[in-house]
KOLLUMVEX-667537 format. One line per field, with one value per atom (N, C-alpha, C): residue number from 0; chain; y, x, z. Coordinates in nm, 4 decimals. Example, Ala and Ser with C-alpha at 12.3 -4.5 7.8 and 13.67 -1.06 7.14 Angstrom:
# KOLLUMVEX-667537
i: (0 | 0 | 0 | 1 | 1 | 1)
ch: (A | A | A | A | A | A)
north: (-0.5690 | -0.4500 | -0.3300 | -0.2250 | -0.1060 | 0.0030)
east: (1.3190 | 1.2300 | 1.3200 | 1.2850 | 1.3670 | 1.2900)
up: (0.7800 | 0.7800 | 0.7800 | 0.7080 | 0.7140 | 0.7870)
This chain:
# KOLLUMVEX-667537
i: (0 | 0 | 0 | 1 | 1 | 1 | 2 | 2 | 2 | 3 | 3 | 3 | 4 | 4 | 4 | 5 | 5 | 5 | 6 | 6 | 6 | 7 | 7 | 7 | 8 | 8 | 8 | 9 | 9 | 9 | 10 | 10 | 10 | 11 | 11 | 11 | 12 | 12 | 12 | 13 | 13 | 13 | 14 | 14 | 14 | 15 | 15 | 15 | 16 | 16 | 16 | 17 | 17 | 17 | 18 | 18 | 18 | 19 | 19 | 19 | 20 | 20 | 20 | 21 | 21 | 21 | 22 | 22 | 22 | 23 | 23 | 23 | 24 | 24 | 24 | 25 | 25 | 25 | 26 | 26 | 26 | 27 | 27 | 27 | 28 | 28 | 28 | 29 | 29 | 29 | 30 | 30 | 30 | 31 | 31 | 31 | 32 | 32 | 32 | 33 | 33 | 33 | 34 | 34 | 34 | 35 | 35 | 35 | 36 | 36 | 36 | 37 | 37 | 37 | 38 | 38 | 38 | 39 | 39 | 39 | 40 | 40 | 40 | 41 | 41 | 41 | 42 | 42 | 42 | 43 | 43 | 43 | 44 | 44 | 44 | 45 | 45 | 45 | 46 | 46 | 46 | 47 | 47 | 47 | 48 | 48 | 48 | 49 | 49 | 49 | 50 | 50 | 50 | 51 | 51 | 51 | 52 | 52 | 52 | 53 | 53 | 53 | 54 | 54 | 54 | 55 | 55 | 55 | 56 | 56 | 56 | 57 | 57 | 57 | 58 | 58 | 58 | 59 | 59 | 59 | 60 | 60 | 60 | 61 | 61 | 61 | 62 | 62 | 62 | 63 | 63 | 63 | 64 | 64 | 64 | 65 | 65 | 65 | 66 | 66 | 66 | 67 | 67 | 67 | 68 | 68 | 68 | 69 | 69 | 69 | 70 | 70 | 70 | 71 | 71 | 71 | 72 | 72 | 72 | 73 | 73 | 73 | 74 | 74 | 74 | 75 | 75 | 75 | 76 | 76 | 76 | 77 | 77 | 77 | 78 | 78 | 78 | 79 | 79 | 79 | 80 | 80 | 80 | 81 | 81 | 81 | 82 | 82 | 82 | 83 | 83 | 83 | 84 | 84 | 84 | 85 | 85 | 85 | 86 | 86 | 86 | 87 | 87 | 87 | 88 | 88 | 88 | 89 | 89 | 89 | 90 | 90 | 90 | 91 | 91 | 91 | 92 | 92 | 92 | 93 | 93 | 93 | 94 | 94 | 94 | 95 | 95 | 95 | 96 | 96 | 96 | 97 | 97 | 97 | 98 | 98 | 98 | 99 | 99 | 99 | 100 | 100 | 100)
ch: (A | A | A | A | A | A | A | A | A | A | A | A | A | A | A | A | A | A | A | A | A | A | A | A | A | A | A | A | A | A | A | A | A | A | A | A | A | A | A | A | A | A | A | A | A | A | A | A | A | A | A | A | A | A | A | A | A | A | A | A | A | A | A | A | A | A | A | A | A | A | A | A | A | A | A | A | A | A | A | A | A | A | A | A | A | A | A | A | A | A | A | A | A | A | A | A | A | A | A | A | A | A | A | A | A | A | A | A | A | A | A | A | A | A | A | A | A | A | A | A | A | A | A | A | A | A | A | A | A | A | A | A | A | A | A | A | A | A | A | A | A | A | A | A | A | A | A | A | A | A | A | A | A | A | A | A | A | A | A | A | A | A | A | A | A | A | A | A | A | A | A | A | A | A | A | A | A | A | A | A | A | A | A | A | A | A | A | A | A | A | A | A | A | A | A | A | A | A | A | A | A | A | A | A | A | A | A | A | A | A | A | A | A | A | A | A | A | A | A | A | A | A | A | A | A | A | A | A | A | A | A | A | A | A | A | A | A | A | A | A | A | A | A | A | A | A | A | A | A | A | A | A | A | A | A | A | A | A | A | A | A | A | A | A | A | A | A | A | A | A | A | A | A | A | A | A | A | A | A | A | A | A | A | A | A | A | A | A | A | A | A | A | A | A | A | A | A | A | A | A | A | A | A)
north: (-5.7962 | -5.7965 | -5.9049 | -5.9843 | -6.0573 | -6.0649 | -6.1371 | -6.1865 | -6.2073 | -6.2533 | -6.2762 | -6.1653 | -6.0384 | -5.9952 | -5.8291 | -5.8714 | -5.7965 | -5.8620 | -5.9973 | -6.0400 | -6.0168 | -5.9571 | -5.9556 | -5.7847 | -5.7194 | -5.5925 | -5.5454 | -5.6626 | -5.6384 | -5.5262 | -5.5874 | -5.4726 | -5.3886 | -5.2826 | -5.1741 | -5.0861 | -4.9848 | -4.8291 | -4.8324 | -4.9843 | -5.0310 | -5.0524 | -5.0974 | -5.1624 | -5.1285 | -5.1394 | -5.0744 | -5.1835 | -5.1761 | -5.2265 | -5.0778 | -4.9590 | -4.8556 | -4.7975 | -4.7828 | -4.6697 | -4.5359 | -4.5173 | -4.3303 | -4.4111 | -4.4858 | -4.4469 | -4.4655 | -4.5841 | -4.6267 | -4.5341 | -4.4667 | -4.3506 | -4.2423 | -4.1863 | -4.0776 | -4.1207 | -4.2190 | -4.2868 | -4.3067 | -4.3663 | -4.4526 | -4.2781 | -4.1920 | -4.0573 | -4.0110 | -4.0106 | -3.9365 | -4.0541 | -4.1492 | -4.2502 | -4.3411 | -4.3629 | -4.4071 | -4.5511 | -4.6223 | -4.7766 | -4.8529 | -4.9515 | -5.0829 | -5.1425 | -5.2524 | -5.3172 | -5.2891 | -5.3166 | -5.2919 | -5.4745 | -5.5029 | -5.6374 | -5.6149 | -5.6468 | -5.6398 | -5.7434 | -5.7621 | -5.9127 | -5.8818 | -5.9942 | -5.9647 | -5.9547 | -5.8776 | -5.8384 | -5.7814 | -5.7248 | -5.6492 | -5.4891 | -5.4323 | -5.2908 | -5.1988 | -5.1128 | -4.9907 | -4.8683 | -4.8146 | -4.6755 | -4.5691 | -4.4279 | -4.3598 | -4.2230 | -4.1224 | -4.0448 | -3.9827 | -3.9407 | -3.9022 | -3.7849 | -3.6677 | -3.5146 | -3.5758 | -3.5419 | -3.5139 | -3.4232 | -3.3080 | -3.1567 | -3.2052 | -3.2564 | -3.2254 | -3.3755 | -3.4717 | -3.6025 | -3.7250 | -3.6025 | -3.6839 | -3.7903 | -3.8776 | -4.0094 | -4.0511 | -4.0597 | -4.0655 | -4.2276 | -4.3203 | -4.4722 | -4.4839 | -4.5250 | -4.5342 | -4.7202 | -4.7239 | -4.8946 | -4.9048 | -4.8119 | -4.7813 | -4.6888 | -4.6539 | -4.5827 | -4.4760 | -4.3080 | -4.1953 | -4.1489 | -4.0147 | -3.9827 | -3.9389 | -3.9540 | -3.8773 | -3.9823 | -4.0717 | -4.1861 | -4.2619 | -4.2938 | -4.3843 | -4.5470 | -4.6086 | -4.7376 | -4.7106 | -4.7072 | -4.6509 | -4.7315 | -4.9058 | -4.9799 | -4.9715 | -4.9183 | -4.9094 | -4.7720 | -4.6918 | -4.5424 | -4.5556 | -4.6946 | -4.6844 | -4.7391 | -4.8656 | -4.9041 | -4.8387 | -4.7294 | -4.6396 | -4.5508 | -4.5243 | -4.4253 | -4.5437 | -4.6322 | -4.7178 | -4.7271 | -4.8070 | -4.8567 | -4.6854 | -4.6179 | -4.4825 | -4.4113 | -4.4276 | -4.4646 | -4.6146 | -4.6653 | -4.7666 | -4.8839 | -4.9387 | -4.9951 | -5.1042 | -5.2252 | -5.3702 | -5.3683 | -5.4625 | -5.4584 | -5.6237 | -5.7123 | -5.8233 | -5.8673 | -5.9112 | -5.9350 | -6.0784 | -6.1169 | -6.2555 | -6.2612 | -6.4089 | -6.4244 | -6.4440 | -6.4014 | -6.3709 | -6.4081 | -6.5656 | -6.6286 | -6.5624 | -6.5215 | -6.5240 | -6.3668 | -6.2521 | -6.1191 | -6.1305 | -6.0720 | -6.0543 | -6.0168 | -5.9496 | -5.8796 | -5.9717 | -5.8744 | -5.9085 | -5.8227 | -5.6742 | -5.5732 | -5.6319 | -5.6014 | -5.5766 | -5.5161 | -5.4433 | -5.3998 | -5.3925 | -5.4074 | -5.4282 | -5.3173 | -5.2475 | -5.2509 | -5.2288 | -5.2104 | -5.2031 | -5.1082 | -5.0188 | -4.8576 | -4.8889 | -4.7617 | -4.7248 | -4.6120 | -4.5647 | -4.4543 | -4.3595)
east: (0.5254 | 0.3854 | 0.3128 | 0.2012 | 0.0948 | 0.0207 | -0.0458 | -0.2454 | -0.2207 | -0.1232 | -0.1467 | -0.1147 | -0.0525 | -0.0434 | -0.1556 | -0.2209 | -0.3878 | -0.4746 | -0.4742 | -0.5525 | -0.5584 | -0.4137 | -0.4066 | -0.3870 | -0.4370 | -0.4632 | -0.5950 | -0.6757 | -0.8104 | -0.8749 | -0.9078 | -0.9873 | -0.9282 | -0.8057 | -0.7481 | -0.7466 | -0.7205 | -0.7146 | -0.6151 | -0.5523 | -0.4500 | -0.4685 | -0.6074 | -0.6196 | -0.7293 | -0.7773 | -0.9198 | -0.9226 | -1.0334 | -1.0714 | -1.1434 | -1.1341 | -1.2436 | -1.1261 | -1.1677 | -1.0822 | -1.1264 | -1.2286 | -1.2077 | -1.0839 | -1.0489 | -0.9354 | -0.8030 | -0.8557 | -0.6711 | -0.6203 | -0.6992 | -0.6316 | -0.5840 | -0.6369 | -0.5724 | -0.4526 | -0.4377 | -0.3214 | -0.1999 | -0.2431 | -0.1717 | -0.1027 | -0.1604 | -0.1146 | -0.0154 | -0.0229 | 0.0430 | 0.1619 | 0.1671 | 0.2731 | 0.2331 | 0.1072 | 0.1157 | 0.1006 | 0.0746 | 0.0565 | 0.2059 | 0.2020 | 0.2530 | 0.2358 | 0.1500 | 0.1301 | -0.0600 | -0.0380 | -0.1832 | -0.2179 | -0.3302 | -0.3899 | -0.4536 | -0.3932 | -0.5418 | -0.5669 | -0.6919 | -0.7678 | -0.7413 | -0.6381 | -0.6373 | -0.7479 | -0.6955 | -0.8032 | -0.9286 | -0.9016 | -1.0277 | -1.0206 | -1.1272 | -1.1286 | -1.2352 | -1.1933 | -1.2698 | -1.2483 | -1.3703 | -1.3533 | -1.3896 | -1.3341 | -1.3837 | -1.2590 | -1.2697 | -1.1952 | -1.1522 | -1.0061 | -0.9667 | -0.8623 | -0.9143 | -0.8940 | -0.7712 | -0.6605 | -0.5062 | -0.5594 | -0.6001 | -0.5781 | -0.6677 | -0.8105 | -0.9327 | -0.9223 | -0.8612 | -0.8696 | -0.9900 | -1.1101 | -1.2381 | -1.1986 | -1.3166 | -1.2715 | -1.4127 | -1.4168 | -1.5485 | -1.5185 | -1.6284 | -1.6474 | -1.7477 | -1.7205 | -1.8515 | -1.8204 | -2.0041 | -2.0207 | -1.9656 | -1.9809 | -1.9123 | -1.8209 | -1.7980 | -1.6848 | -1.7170 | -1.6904 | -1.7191 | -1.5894 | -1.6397 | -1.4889 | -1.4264 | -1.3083 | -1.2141 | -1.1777 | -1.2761 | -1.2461 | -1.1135 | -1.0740 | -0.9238 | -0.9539 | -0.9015 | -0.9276 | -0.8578 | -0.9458 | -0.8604 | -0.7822 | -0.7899 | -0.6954 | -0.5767 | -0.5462 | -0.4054 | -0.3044 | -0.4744 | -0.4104 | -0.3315 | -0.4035 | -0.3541 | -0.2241 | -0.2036 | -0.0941 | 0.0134 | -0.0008 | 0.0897 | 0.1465 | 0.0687 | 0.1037 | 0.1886 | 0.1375 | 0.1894 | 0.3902 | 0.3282 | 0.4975 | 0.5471 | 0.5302 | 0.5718 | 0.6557 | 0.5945 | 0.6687 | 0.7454 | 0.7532 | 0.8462 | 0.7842 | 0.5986 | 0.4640 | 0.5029 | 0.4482 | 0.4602 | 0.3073 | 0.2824 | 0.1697 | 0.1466 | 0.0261 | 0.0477 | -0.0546 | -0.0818 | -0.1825 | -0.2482 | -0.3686 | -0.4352 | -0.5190 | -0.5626 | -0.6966 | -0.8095 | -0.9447 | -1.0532 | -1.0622 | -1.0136 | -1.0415 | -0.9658 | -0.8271 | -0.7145 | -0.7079 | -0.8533 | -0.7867 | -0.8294 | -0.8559 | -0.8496 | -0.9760 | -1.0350 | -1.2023 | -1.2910 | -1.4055 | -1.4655 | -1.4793 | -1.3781 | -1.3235 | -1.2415 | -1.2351 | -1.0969 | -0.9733 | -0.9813 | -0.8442 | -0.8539 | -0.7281 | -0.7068 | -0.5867 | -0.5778 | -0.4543 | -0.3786 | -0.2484 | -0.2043 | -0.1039 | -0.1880 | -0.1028 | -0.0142 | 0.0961 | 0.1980 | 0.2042 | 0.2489 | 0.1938 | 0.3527)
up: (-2.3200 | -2.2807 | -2.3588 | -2.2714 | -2.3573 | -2.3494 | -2.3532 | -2.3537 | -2.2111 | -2.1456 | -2.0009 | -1.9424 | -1.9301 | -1.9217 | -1.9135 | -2.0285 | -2.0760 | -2.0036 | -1.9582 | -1.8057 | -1.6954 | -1.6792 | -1.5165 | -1.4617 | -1.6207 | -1.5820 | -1.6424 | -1.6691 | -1.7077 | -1.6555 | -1.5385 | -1.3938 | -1.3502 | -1.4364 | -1.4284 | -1.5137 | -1.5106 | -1.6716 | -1.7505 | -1.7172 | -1.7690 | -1.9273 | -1.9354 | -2.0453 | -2.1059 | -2.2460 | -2.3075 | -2.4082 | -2.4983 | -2.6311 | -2.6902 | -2.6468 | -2.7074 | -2.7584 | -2.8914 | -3.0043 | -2.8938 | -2.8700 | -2.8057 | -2.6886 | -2.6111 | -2.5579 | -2.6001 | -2.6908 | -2.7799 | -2.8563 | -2.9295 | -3.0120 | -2.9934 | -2.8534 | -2.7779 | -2.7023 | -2.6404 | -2.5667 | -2.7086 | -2.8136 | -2.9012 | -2.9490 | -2.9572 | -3.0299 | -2.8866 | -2.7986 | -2.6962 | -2.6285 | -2.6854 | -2.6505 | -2.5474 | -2.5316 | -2.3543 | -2.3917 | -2.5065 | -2.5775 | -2.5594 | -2.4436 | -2.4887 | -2.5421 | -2.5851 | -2.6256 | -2.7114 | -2.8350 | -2.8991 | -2.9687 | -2.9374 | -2.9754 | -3.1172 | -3.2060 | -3.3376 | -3.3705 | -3.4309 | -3.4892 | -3.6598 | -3.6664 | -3.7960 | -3.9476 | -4.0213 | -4.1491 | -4.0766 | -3.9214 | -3.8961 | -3.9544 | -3.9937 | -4.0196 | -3.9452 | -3.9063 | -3.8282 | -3.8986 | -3.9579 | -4.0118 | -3.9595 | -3.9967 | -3.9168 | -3.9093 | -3.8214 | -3.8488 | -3.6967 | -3.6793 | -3.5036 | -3.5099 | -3.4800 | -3.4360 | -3.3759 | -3.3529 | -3.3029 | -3.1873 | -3.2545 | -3.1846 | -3.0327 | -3.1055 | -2.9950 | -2.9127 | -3.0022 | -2.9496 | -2.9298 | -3.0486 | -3.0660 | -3.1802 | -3.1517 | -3.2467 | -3.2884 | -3.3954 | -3.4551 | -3.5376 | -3.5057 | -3.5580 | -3.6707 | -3.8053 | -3.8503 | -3.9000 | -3.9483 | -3.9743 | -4.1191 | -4.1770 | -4.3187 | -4.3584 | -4.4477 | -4.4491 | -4.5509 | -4.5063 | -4.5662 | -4.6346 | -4.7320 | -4.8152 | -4.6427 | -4.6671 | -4.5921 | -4.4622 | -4.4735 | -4.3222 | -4.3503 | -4.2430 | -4.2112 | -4.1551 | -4.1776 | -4.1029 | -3.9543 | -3.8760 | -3.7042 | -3.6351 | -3.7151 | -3.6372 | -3.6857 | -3.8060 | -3.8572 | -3.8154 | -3.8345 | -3.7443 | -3.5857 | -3.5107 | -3.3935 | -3.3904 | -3.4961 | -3.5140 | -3.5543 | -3.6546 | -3.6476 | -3.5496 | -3.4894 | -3.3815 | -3.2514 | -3.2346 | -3.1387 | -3.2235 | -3.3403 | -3.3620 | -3.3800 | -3.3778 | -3.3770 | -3.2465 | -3.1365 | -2.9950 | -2.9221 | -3.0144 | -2.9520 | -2.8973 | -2.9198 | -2.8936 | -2.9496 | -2.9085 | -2.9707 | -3.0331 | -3.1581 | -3.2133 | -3.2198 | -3.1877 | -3.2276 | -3.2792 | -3.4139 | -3.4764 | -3.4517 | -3.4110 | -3.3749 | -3.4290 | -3.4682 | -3.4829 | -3.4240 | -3.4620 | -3.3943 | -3.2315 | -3.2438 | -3.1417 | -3.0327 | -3.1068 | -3.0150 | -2.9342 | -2.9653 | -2.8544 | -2.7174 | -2.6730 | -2.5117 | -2.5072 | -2.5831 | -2.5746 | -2.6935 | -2.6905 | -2.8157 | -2.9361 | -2.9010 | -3.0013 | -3.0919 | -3.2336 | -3.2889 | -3.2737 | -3.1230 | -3.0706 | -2.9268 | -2.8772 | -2.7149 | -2.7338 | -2.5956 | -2.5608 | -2.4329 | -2.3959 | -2.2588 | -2.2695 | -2.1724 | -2.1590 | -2.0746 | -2.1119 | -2.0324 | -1.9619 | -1.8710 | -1.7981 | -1.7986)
């Protein structure tokens, strides 16, 4: 999978930049491919059970950085991860990605 690939399923449910959908997909296996911008950080904290995902601009006791959380869970099912710079994701998020169904 690539950046061309994250284009030509733009305009489908194929693909997101929103942590509320990457992190529920990335936990249940459905992540091919996850885009991160490197040295980006997202804090914040994401329920397994309920599958809520909470973003903050800073970071509270108990918060996780959510792009590494997703990365785990991705290389965890068998997910490609590819780290770019700013210029180089597909959105204007610090994370992309392309589900598998």
């Amino acid at each position: 999978m690539s950046l061309g690939h994250y284009a030509d399923l733009s305009k489908t449910e194929k693909t997101s930049d929103r942590l509320e959908t990457i992190l529920p997909a990335a936990c249940h296996g459905r992540v091919g491919a996850l885009f991160i911008r490197t040295n980006a950080t997202v804090w914040g904290r994401f329920d397994s059970d309920t599958l809520s995902v909470a973003v903050r601009e800073h970071p509270e006791e108990g918060d996780v950085d959510l792009i590494d959380l997703a990365a785990v869970h991705v290389l965890g099912h068998q997910g490609m991860i590819y780290a770019l710079a700013n210029g180089g994701m597909p959105t204007g998020n610090p994370q992309a990605v392309i589900q598998r169904y």
